[in-house]
PDBQT receptor file of N, H, CA, C and O in Angstrom, charges set to zero:
ATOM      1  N   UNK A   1       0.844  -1.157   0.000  1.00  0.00    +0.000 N 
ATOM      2  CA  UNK A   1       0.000   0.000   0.000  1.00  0.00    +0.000 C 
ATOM      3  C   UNK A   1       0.897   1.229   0.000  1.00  0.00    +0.000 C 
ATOM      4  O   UNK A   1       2.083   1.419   0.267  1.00  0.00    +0.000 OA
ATOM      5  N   UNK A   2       0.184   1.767  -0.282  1.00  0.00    +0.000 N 
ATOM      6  H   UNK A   2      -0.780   1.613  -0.499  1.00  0.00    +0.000 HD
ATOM      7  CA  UNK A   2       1.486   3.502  -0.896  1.00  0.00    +0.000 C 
ATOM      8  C   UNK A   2       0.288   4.689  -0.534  1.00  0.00    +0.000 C 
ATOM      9  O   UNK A   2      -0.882   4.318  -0.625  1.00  0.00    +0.000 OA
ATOM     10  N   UNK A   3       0.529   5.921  -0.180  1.00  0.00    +0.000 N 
ATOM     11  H   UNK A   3       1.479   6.223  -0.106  1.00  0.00    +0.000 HD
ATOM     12  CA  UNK A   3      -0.100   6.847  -0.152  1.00  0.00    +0.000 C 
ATOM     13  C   UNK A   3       0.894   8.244  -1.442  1.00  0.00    +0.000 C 
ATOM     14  O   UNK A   3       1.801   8.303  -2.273  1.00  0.00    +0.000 OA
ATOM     15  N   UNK A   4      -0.014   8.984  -0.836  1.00  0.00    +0.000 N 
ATOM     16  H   UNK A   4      -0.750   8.937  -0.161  1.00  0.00    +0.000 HD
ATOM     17  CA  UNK A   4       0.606  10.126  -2.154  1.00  0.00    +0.000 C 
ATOM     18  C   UNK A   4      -0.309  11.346  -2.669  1.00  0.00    +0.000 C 
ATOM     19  O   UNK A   4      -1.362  11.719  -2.153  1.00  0.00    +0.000 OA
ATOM     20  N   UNK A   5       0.338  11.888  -3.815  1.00  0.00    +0.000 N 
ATOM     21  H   UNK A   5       1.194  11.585  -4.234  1.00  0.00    +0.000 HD
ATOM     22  CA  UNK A   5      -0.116  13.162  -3.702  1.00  0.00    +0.000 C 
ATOM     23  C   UNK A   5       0.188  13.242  -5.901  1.00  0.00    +0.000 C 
ATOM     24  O   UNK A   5       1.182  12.776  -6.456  1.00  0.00    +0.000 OA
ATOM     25  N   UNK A   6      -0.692  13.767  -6.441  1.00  0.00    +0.000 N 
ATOM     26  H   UNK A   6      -1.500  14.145  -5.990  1.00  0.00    +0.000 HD
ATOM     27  CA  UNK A   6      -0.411  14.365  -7.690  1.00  0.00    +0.000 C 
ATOM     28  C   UNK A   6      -1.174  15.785  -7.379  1.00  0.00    +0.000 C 
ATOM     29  O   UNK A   6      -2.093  16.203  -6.674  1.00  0.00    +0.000 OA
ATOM     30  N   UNK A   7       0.147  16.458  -8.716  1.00  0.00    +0.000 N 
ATOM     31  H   UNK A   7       0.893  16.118  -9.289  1.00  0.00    +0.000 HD
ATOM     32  CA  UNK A   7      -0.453  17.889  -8.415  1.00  0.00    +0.000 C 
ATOM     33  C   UNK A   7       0.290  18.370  -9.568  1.00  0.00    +0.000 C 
ATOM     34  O   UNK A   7       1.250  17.736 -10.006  1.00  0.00    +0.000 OA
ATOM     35  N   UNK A   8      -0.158  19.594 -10.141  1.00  0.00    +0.000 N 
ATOM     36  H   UNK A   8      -0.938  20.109  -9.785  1.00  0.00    +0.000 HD
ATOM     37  CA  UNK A   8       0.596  20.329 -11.675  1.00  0.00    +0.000 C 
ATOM     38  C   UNK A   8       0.869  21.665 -11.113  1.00  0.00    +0.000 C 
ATOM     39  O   UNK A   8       0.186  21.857 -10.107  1.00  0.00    +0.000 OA
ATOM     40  N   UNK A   9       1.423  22.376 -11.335  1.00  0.00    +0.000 N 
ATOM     41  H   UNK A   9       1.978  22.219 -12.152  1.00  0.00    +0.000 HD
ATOM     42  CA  UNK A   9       2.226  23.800 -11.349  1.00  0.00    +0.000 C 
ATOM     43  C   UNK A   9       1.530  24.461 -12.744  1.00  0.00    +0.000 C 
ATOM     44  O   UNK A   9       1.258  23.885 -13.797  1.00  0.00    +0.000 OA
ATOM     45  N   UNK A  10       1.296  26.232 -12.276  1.00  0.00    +0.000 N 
ATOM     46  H   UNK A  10       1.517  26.700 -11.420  1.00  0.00    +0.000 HD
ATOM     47  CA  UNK A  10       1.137  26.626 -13.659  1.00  0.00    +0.000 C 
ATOM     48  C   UNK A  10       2.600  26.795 -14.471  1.00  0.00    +0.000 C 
ATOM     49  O   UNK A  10       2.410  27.199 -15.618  1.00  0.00    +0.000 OA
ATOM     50  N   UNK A  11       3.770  26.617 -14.199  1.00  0.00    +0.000 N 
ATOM     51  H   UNK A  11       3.925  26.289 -13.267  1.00  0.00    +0.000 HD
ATOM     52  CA  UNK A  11       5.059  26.538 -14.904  1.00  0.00    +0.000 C 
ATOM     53  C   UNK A  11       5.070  25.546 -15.711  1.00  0.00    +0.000 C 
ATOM     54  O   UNK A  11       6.145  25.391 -16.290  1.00  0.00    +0.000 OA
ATOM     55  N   UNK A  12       3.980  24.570 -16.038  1.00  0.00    +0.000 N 
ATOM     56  H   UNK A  12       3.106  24.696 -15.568  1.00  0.00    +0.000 HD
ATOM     57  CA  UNK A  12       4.277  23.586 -16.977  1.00  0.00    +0.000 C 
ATOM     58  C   UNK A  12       4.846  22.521 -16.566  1.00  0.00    +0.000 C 
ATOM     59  O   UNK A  12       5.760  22.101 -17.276  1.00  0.00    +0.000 OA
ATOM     60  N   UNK A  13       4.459  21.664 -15.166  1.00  0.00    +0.000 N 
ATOM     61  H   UNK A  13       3.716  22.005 -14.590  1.00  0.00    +0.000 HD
ATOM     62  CA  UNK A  13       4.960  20.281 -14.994  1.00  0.00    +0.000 C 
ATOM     63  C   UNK A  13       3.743  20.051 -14.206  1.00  0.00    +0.000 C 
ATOM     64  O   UNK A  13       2.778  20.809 -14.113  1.00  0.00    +0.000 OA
ATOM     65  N   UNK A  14       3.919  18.863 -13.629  1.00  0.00    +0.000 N 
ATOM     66  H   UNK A  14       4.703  18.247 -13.704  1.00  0.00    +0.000 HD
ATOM     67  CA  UNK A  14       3.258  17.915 -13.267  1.00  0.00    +0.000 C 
ATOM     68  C   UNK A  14       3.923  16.741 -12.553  1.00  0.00    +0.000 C 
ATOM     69  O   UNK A  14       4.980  16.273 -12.978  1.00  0.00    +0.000 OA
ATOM     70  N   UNK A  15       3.000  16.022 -10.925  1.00  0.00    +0.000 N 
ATOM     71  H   UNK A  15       2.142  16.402 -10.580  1.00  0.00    +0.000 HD
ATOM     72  CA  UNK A  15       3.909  15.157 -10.576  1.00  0.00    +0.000 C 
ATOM     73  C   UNK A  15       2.935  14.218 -10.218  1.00  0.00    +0.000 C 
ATOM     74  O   UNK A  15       1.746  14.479 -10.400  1.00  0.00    +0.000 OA
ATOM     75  N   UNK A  16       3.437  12.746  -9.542  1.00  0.00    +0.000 N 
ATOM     76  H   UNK A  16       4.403  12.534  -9.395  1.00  0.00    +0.000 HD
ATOM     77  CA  UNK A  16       2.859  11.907  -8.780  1.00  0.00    +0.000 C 
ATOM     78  C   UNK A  16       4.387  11.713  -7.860  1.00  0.00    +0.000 C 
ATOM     79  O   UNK A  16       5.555  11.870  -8.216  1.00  0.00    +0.000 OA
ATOM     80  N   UNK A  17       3.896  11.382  -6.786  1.00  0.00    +0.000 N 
ATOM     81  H   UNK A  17       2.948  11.254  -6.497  1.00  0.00    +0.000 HD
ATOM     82  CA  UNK A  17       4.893  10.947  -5.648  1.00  0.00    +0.000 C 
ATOM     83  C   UNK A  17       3.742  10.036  -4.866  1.00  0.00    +0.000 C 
ATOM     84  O   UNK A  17       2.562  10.243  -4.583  1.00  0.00    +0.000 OA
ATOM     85  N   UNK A  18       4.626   8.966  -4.661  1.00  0.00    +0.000 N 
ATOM     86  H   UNK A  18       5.584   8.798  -4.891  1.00  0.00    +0.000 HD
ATOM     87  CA  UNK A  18       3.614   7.774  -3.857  1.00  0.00    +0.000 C 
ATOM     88  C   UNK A  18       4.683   7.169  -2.626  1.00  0.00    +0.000 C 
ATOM     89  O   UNK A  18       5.676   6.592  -3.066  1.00  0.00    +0.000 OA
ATOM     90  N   UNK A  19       4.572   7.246  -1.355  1.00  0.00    +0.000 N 
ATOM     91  H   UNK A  19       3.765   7.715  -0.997  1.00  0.00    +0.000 HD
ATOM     92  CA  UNK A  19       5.507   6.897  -0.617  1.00  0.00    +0.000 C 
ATOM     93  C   UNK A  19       4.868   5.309   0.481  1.00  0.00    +0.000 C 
ATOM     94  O   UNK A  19       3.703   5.382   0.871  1.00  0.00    +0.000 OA
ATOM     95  N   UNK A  20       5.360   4.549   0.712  1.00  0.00    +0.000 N 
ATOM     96  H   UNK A  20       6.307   4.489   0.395  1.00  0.00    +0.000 HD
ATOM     97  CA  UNK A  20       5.080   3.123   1.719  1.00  0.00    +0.000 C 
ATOM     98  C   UNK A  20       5.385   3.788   2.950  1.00  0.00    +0.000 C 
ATOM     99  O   UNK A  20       5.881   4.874   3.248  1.00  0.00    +0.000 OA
ATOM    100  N   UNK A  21       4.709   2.307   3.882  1.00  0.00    +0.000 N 
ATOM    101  H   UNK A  21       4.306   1.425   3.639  1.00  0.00    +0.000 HD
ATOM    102  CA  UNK A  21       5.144   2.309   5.352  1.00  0.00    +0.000 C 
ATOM    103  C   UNK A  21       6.579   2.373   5.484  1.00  0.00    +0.000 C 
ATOM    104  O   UNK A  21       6.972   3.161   6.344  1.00  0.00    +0.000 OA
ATOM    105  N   UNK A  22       7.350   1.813   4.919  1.00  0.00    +0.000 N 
ATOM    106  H   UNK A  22       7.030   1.173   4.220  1.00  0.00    +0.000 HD
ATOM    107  CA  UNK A  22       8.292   1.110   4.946  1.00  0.00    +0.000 C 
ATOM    108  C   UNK A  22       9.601   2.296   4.586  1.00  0.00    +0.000 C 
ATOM    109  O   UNK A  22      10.780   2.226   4.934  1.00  0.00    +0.000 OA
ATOM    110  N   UNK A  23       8.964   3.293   3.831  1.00  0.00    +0.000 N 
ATOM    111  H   UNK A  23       8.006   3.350   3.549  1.00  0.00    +0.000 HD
ATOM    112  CA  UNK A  23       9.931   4.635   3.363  1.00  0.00    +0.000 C 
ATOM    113  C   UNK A  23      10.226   4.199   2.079  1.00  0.00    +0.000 C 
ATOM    114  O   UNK A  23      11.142   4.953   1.750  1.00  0.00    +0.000 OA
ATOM    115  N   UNK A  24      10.049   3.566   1.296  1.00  0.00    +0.000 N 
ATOM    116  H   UNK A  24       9.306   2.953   1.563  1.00  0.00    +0.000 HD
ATOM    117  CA  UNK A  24      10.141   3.380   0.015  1.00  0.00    +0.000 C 
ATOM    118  C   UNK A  24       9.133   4.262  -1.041  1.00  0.00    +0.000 C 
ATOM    119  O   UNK A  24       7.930   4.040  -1.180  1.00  0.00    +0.000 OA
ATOM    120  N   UNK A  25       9.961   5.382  -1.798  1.00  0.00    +0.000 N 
ATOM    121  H   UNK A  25      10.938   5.562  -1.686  1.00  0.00    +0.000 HD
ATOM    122  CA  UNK A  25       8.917   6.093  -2.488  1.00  0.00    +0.000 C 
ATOM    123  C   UNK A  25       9.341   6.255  -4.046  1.00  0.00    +0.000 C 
ATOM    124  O   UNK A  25      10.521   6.276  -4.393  1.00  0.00    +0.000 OA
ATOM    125  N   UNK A  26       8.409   6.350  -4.818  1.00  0.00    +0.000 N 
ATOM    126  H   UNK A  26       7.450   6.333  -4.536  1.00  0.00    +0.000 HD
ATOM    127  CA  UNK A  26       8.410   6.742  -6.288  1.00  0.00    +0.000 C 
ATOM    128  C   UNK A  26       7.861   7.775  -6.638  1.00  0.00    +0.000 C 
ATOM    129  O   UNK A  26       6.822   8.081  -6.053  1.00  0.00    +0.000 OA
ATOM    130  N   UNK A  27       8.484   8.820  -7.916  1.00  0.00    +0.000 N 
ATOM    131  H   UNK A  27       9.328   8.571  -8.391  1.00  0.00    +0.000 HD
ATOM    132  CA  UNK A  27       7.822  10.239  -8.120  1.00  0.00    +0.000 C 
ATOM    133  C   UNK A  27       8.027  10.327  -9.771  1.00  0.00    +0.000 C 
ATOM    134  O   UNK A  27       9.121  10.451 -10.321  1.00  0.00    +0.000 OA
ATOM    135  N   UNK A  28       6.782  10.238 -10.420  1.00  0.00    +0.000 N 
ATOM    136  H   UNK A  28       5.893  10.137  -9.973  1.00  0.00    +0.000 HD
ATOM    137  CA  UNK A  28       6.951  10.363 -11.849  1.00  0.00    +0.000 C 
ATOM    138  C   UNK A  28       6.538  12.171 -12.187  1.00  0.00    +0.000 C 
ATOM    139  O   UNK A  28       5.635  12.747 -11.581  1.00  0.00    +0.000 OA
ATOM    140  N   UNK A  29       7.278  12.741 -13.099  1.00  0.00    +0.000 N 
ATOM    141  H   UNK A  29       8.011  12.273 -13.592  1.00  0.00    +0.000 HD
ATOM    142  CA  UNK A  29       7.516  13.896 -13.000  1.00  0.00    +0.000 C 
ATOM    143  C   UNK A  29       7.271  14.752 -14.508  1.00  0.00    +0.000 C 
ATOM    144  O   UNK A  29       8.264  14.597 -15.219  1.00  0.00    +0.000 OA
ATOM    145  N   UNK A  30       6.653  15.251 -14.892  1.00  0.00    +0.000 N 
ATOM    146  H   UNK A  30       5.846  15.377 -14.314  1.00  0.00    +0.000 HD
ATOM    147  CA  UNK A  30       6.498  15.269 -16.729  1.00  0.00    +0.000 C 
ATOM    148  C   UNK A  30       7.091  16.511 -16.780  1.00  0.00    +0.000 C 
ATOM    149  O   UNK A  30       7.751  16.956 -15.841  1.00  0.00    +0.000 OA
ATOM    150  N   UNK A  31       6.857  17.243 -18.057  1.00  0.00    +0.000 N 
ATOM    151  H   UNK A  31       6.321  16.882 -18.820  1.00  0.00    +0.000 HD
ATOM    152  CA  UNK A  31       7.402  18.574 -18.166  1.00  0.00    +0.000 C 
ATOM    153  C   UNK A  31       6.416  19.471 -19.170  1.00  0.00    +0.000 C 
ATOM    154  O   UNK A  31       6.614  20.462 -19.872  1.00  0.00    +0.000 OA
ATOM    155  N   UNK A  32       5.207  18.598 -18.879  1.00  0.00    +0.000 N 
ATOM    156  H   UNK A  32       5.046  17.793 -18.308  1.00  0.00    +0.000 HD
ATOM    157  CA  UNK A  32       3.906  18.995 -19.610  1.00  0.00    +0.000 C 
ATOM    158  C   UNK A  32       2.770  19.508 -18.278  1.00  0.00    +0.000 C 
ATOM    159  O   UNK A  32       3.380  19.641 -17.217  1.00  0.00    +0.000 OA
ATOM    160  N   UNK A  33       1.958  19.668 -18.224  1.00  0.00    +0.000 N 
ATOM    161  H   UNK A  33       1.462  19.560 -19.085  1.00  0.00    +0.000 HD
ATOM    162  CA  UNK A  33       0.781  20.277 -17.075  1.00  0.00    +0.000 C 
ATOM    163  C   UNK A  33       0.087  18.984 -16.657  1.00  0.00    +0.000 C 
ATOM    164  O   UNK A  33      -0.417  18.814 -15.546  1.00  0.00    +0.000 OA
ATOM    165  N   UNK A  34       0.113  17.731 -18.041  1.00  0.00    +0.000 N 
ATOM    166  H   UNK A  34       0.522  17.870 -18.943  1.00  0.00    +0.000 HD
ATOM    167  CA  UNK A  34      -0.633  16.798 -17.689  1.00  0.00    +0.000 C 
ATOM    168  C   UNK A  34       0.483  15.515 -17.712  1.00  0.00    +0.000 C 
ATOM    169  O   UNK A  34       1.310  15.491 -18.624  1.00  0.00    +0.000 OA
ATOM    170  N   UNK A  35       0.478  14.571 -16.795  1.00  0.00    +0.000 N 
ATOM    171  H   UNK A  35      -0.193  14.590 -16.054  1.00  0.00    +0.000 HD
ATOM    172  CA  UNK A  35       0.652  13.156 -16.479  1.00  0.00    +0.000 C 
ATOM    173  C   UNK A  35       0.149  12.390 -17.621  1.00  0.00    +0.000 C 
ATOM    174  O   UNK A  35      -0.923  12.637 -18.174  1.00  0.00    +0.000 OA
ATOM    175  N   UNK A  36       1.207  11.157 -18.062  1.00  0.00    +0.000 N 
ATOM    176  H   UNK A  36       2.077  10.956 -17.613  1.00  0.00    +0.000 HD
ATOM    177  CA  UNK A  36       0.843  10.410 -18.824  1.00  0.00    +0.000 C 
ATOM    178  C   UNK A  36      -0.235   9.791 -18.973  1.00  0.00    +0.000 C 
ATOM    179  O   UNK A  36      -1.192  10.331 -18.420  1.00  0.00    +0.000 OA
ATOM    180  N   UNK A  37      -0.388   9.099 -19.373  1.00  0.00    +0.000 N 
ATOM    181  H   UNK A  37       0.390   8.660 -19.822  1.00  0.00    +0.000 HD
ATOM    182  CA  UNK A  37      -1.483   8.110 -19.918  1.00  0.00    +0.000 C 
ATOM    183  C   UNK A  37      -1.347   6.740 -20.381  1.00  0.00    +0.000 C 
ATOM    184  O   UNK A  37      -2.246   5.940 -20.121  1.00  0.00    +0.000 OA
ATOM    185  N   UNK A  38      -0.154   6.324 -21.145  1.00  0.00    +0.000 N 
ATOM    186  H   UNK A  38       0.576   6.974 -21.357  1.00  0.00    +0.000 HD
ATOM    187  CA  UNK A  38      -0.383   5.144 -21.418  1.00  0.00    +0.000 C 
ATOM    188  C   UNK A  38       1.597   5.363 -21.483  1.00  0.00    +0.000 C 
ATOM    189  O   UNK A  38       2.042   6.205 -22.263  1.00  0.00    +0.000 OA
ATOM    190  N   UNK A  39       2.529   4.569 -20.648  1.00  0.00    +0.000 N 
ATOM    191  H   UNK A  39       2.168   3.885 -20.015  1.00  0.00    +0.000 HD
ATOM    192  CA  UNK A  39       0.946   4.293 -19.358  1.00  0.00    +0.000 C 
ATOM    193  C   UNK A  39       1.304   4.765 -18.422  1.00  0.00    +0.000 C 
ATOM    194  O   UNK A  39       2.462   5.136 -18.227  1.00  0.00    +0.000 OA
ATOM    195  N   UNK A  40       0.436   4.845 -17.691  1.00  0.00    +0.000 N 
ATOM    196  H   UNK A  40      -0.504   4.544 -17.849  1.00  0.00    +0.000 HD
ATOM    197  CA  UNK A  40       0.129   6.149 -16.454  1.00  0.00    +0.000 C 
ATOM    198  C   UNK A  40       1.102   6.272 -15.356  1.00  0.00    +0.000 C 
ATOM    199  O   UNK A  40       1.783   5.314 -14.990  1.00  0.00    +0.000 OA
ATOM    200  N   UNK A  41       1.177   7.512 -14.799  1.00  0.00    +0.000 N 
ATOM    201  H   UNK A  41       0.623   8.289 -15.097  1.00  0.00    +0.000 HD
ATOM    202  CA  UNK A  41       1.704   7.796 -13.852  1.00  0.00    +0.000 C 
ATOM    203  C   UNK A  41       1.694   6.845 -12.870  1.00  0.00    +0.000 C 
ATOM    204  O   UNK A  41       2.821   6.461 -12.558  1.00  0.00    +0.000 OA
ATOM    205  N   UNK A  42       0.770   6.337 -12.277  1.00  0.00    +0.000 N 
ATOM    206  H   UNK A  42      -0.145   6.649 -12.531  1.00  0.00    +0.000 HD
ATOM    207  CA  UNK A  42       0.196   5.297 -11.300  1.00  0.00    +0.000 C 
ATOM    208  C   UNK A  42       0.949   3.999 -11.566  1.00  0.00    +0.000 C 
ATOM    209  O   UNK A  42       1.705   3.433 -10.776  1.00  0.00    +0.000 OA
ATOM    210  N   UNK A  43       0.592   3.572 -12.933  1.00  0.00    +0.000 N 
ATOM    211  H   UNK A  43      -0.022   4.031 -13.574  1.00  0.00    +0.000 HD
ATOM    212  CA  UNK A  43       1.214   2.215 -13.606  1.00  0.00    +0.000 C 
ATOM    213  C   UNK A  43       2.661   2.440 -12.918  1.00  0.00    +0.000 C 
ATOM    214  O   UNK A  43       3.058   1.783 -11.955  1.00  0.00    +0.000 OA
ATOM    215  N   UNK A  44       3.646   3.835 -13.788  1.00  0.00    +0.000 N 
ATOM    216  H   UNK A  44       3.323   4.368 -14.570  1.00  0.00    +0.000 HD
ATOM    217  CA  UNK A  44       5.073   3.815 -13.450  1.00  0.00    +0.000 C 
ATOM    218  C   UNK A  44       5.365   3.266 -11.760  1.00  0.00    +0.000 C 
ATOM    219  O   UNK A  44       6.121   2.469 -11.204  1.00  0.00    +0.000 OA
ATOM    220  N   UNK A  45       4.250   4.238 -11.353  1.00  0.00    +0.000 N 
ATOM    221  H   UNK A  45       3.635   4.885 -11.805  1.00  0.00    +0.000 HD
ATOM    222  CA  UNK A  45       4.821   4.752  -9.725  1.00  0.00    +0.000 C 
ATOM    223  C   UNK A  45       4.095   3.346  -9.129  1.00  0.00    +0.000 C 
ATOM    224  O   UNK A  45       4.512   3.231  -7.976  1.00  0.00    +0.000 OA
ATOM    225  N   UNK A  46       3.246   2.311  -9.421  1.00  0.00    +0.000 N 
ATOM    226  H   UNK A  46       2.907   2.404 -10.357  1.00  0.00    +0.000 HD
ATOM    227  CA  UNK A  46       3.034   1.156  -9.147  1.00  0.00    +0.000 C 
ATOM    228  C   UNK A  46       3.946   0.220  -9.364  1.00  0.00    +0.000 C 
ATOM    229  O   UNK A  46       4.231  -0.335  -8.302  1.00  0.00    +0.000 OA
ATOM    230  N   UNK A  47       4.521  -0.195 -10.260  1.00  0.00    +0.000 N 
ATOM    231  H   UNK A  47       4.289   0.255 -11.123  1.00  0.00    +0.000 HD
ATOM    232  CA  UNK A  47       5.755  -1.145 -11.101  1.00  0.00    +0.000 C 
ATOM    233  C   UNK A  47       6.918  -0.289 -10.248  1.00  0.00    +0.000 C 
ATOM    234  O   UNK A  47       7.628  -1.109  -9.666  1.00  0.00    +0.000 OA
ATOM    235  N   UNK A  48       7.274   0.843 -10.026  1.00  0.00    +0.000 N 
ATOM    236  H   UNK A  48       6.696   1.509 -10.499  1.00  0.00    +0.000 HD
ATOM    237  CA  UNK A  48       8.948   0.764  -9.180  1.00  0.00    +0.000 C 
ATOM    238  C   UNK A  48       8.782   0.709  -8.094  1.00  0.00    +0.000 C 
ATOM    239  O   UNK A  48       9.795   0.831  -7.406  1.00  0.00    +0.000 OA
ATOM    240  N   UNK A  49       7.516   0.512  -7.411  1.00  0.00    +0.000 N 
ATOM    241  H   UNK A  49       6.693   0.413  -7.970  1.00  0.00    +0.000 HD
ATOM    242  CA  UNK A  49       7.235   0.397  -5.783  1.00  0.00    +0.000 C 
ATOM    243  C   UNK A  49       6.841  -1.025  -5.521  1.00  0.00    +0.000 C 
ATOM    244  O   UNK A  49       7.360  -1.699  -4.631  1.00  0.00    +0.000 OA
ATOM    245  N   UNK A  50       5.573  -1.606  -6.611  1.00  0.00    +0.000 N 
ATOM    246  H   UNK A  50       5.151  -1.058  -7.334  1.00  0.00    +0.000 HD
ATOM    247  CA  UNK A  50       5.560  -2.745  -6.151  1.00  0.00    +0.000 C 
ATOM    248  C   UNK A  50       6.370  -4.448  -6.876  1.00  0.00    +0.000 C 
ATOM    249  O   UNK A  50       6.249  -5.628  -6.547  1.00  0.00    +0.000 OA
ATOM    250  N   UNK A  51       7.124  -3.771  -7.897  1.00  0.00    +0.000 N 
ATOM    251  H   UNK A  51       7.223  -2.813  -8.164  1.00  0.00    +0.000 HD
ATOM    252  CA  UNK A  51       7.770  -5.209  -8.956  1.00  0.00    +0.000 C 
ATOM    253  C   UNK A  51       8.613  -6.153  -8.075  1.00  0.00    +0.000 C 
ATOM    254  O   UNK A  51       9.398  -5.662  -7.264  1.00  0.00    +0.000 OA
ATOM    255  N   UNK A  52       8.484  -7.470  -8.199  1.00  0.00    +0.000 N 
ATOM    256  H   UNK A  52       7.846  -7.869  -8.858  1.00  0.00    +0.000 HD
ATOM    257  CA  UNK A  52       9.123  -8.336  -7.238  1.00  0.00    +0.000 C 
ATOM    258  C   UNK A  52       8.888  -8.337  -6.091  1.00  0.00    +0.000 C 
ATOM    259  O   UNK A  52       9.797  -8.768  -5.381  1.00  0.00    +0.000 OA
ATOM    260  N   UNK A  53       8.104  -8.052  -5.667  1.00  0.00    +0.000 N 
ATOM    261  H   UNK A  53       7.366  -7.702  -6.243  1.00  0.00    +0.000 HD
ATOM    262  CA  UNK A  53       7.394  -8.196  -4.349  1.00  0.00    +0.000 C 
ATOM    263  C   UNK A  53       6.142  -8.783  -4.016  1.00  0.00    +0.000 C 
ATOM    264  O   UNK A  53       5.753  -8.788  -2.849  1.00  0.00    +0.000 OA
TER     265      UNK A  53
């Protein structure tokens, strides 16, 4: 389980940050206003937090 936060800047980015109990965190970061899509922010920040586990 991961908690977290997405949020965009009017400067033109955009983030997700998802952090565990455990202190293990992931932050996908664009340089557009909007977060990916395919595939998603979530997907990324899901797969480097939860792969092999």
């Amino acid at each position: 389980m991961a908690w977290g936060h997405d949020g965009s800047l009017p400067t033109g980015h955009a983030s997700l940050t998802l952090a565990t109990d455990d202190g293990r965190f992931a932050s996908v970061v664009t340089n557009t206003n909007q977060l990916p899509t395919d595939p998603s922010a979530i997907d990324v920040a899901n797969a480097a937090l939860c792969e092999g586990r």
